[in-house]
C-alpha positions, -999 to +999 in steps of 0.1 A: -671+344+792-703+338+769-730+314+770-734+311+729-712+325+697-732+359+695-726+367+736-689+360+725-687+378+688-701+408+705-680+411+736-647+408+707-640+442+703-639+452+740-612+419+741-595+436+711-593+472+736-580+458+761-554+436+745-544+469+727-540+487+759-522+460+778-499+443+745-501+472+714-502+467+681-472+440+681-497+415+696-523+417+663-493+409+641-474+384+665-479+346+665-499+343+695-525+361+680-525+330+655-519+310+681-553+317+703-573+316+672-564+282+666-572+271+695-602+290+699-612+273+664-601+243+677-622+247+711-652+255+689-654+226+664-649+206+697-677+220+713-701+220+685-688+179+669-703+170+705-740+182+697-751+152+674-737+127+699-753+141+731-786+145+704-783+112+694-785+099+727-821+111+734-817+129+762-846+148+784-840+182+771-826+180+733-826+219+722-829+221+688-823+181+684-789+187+662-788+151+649-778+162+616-757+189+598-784+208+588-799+208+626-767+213+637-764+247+616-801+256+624-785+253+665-753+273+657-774+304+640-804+302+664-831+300+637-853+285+665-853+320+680-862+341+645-899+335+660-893+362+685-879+389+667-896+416+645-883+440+627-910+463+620-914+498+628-943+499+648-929+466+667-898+481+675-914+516+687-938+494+707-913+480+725-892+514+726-922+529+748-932+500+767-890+497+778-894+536+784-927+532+806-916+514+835-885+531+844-910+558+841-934+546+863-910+530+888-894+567+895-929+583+897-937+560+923-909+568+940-914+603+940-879+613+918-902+624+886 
């Protein structure tokens, strides 16, 4: 379903819309609701206790080498990506334009502008 945590947290309320539409409201306050977190929770610490081992192993590719808990926290909130992202306005309307452009040029060139 998601490649990473954030993929996942944002595809949560669509899940939550559907389950309404398909279950109701009696499925937020039944046990299974408690039940899938738990193993979701479960399924997640799982995932992420296996990091340091496959680290500590040395292997070819080691993203983010999470060999220790502060690594391991660096890997889980991406702080290797905060490089790429700027929050500034005259970043973010830079980019605005340049994503407008080329759809832009692409229909010109196809003669629908």
């Amino acid at each position: 379903m998601g490649v990473h945590h954030v993929t996942v947290a944002l595809t949560l309320p669509a899940i939550a819309v559907v389950v309404y539409r398909t279950e109701g409201l009696k499925f937020f306050t039944s046990r299974r609701l408690l039940y899938a977190a738990l193993i979701s929770v479960g399924a997640l610490i799982l995932v992420y206790s296996y990091l340091p081992w496959a680290a500590s192993r040395s292997p070819a590719m080691n993203w983010g080498n999470p060999r220790s808990l502060q690594e391991i926290w660096w890997h889980i909130t991406g702080r290797q990506y905060r490089v790429f992202f700027s929050f500034s306005p005259a970043t973010m309307g830079a980019q605005l334009l340049n994503f407008v452009e080329w759809p832009s040029v692409s229909l010109a060139l196809h003669g629908c502008l």
